[in-house]
N, C-alpha and C positions, 0 to 999 in steps of 0.2 A: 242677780237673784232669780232671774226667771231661768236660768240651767239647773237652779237646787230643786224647782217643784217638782218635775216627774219622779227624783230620788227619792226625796222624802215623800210625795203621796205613795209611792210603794212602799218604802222600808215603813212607812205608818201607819198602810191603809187607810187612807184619808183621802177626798176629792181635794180637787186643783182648790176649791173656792173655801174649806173647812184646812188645808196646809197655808194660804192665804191669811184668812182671820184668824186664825186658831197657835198659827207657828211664825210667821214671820212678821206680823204684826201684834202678836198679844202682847207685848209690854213696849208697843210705839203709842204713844200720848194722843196723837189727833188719828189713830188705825186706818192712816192714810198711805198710799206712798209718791214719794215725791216727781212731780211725771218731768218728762224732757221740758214738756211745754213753760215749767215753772222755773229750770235751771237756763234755758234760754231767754227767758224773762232776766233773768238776774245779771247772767252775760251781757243784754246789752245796757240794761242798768249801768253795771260796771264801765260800760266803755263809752255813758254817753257824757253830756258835760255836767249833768245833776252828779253821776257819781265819782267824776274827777277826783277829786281829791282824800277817794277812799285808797290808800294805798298803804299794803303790806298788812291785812288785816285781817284775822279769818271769822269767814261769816259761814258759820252753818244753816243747810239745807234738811236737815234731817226730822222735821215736824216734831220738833222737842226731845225724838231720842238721848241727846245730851244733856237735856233740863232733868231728866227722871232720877 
């Protein structure tokens, strides 16, 4: 996502922080976005013995995008 900003704040005229709020997050549910630190969270989640027995499942990371 971070290669589309400079595109789009030109083709929109728009700053980096108004393409941000305004375009890539205006119809994401928590207008958050999801960081490394939370997908590496989950990874080891998955691979410790609490998540063992999660298997073949899909679990989205997307802060409700798919709930909307």
């Amino acid at each position: 996502m971070e290669a589309q900003i400079p595109d789009t704040m030109k083709a929109r005229g728009m700053s980096e922080e108004q393409v941000k709020r305004d375009v890539l997050l205006a119809a994401q549910p928590t207008k958050k976005f999801v960081t490394v630190d939370q997908v590496a969270a989950m990874a080891i989640f998955l691979c410790s013995d609490a998540g063992e027995t999660i298997t073949g499942s899909l679990m989205s990371m997307d802060g409700g995008w798919t709930a909307h």
